[in-house]
C-alpha positions in Angstrom: 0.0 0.0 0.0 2.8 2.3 -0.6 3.4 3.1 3.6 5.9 3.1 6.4 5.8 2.0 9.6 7.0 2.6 12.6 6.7 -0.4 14.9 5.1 0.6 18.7 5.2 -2.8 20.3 7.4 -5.5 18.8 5.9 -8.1 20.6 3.5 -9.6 17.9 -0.4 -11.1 18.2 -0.3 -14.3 16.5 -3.6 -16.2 15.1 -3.7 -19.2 13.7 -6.3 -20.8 11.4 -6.4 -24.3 9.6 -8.4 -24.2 6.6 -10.0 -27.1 4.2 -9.0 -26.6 0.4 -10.0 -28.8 -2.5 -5.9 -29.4 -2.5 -6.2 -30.4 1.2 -5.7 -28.4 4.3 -3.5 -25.4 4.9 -2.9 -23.2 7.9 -2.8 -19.6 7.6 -1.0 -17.8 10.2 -1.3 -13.7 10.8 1.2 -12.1 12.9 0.2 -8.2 14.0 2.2 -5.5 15.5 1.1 -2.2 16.7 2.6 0.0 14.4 2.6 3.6 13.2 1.8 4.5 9.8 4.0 6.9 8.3 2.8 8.9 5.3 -0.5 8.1 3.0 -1.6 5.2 1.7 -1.1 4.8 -2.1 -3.0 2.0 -3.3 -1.4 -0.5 -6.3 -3.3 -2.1 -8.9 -3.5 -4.9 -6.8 -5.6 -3.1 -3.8 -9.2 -3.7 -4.9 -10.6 -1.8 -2.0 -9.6 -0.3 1.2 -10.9 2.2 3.7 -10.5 3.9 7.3 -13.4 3.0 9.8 -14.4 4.1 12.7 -13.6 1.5 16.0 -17.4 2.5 17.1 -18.7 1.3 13.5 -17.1 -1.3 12.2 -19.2 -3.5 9.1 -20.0 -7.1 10.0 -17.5 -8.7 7.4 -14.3 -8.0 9.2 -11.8 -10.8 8.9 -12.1 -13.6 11.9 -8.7 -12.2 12.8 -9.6 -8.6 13.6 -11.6 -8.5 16.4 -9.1 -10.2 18.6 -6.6 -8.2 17.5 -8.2 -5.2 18.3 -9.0 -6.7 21.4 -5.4 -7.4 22.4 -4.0 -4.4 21.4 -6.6 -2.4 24.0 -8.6 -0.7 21.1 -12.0 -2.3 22.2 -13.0 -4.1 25.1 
């Protein structure tokens, strides 16, 4: 997306999911740091969509991983 980042905590939140594919069964493994960003986002041509929201009004089809990390990283209880 074009930014920089300046790391806050450099202890990461890891989540792990396993997931079924018609090739068999991968895991998918985030890792998230709080982080800074430095500068504006400039999208490629391989960013579809993105947007800001606010914590208070987030949509319903967040990621599984989001929420938790929100949660660990003391944005919302």
């Amino acid at each position: 997306m074009g930014i920089k980042i300046k790391v806050i905590d450099e202890t990461p939140f890891i989540t792990h999911t396993r997931k079924e594919t018609d090739e068999g069964a991968i895991d998918v493994i985030l890792v998230h740091y709080l982080a800074e960003r430095i500068g504006e986002i400039k999208p490629g041509d391989d960013i579809r969509e993105w947007a800001w929201h606010d914590l208070s009004k987030l949509p319903s089809d967040l990621g599984p991983n989001i929420i938790p990390a929100l949660k660990h990283f003391n944005f919302i209880k």
